[in-house]
C-alpha positions in Angstrom: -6.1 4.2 -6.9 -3.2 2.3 -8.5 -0.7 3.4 -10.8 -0.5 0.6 -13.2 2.5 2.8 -15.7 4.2 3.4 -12.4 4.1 0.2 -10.1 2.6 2.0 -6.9 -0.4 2.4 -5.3 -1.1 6.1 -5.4 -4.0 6.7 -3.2 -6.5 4.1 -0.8 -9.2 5.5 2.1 -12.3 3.9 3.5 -14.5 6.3 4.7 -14.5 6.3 8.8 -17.8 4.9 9.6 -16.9 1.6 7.3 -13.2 1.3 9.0 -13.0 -2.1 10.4 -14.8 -4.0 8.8 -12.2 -5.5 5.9 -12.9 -3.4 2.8 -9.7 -2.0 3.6 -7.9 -5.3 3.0 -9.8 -6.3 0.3 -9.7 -3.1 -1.2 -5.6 -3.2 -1.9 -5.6 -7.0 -2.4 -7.2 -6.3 -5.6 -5.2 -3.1 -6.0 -1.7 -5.4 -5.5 -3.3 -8.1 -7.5 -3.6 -5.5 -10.1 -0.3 -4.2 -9.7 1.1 -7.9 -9.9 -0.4 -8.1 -12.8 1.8 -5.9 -14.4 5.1 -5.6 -12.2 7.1 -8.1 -9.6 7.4 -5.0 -7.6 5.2 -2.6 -6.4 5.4 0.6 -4.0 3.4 3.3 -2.2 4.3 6.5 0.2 2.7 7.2 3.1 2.9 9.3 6.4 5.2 6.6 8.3 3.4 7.3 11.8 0.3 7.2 10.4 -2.2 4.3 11.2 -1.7 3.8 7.1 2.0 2.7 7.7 0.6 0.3 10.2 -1.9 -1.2 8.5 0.7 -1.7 5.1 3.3 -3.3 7.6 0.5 -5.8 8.4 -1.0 -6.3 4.8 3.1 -7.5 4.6 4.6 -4.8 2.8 7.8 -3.7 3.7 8.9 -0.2 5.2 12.2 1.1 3.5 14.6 3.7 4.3 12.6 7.0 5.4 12.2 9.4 2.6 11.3 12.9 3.2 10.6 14.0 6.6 7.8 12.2 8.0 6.8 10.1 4.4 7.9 6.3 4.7 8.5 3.9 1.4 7.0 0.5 1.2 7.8 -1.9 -0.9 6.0 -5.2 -1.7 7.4 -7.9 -3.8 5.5 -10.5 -5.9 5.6 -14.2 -4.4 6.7 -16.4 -7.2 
């Protein structure tokens, strides 16, 4: 799910027995594309030890400052 009012991408899961595959990939570079659409930034939250945070770091968003407790902010910024 992406937030279009918002600039953030609120919600994305690929059910386990599809993981690996690349629908996860594809699935936010239409999400971001989306986004982009609308913003030249875009964020989501997400637990930051998760295998989530990992996979965002390698999609090429960027991990901010931790928020609350375990939650990590990543930002991604349009290439222009």
């Amino acid at each position: 799910m992406a937030d279009a009012a918002d600039a953030c991408v609120f919600a994305a899961f690929v059910r386990p027995q599809w993981q690996g595959q690349g629908i996860g990939r594809r699935l936010m570079e239409r999400a971001e594309a989306f986004l982009f659409e609308r913003h030249s930034s875009i964020w989501l939250h997400t637990d930051g030890s998760s295998r989530a945070a990992s996979f965002y770091e390698r999609l090429g968003w960027e991990r901010m400052p931790e928020v609350e407790q375990r939650d990590a902010r990543f930002e991604k910024r349009a290439w222009r």
